[in-house]
ZAMARGU-4260 file (C-alpha; in steps of 0.2 Angstrom, whole numbers, plus 5000, padded with zeros to 4 digits):
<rodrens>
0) 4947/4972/5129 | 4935/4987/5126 | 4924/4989/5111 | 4934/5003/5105 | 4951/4993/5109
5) 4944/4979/5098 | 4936/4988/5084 | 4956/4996/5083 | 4963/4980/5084 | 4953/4973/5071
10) 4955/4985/5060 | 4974/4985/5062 | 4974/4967/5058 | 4962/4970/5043 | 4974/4984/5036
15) 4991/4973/5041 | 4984/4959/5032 | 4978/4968/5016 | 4997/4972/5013 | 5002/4955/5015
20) 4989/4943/5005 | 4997/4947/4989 | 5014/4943/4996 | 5010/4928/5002 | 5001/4922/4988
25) 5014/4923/4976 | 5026/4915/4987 | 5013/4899/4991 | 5011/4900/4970 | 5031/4902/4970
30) 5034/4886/4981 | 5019/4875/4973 | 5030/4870/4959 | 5012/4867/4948 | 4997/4877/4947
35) 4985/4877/4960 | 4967/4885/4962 | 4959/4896/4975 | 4955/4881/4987 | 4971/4871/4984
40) 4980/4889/4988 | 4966/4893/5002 | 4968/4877/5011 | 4989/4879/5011 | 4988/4896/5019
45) 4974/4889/5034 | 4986/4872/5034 | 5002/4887/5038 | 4991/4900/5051 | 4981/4909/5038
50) 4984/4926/5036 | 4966/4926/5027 | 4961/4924/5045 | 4946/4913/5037 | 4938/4923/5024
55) 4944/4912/5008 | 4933/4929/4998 | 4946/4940/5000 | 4958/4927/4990 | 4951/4927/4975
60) 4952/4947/4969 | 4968/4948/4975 | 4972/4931/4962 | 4962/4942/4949 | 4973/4957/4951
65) 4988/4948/4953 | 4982/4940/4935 | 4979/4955/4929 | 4995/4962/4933 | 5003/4947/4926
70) 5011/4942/4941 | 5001/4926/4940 | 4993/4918/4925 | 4978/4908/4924 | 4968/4896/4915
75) 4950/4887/4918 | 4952/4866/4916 | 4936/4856/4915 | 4932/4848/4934 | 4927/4829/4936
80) 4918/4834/4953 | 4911/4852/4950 | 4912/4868/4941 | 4927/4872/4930 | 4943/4876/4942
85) 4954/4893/4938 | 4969/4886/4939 | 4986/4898/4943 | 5003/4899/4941 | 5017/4912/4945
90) 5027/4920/4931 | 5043/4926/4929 | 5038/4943/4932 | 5029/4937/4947 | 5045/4929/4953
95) 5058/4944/4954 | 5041/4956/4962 | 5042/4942/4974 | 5059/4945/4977 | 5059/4962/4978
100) 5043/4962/4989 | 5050/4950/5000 | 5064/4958/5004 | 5055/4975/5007 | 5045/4964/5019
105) 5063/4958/5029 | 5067/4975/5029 | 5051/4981/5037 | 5052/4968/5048 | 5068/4971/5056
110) 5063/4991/5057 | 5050/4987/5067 | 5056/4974/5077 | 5069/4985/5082 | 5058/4996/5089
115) 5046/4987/5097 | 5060/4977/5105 | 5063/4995/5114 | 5048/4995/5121 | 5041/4985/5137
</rodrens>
């Protein structure tokens, strides 16, 4: 691969991914069942593939604005073995977003798997 080719290929998976992190962030929160924080949620998304690719960073201002939208709620508990922990939980607005985002995500999936299935 080129330098060109992968500067475009990286940059493709970076622009991929930032569409994706928030989805997959209130499904992991959606199938937790209890509230997590950012390395409990990190660690399950490197334990499934990582669409973080690594860079646990870029989890936590997506959390804040998904917070913010109130998609998720948090709240800081005390921590026997360090700093405070944010703790976060889906809502119910969170949940039917979700929903609708997942299935935006299905559809786009089988659009482009369609197409590219054309191709060789």
């Amino acid at each position: 691969m080129t330098d060109a080719s992968a500067h475009v290929q990286k940059k493709f998976e970076k622009e991929l991914a930032s569409g994706t992190v928030s989805l997959v962030l209130l499904s992991v929160l959606a199938q937790a069942g209890e509230p997590m924080y950012g390395y409990q949620i990190a660690k399950r998304l490197e334990d499934s593939g990582g669409v973080l690719g690594g860079k646990q960073s870029t989890l936590y201002p997506v959390l804040r604005n998904l917070d913010a939208a109130g998609l998720l709620q948090s709240r800081i508990e005390p921590s026997v073995s360090g700093p405070p922990r944010r703790y976060y939980r889906i809502t119910e607005t969170g949940r039917a977003v979700l929903a609708a985002w997942t299935a935006t995500w299905r559809d786009t999936r089988d659009s482009v798997d369609a197409v590219l299935g054309g191709t060789s």
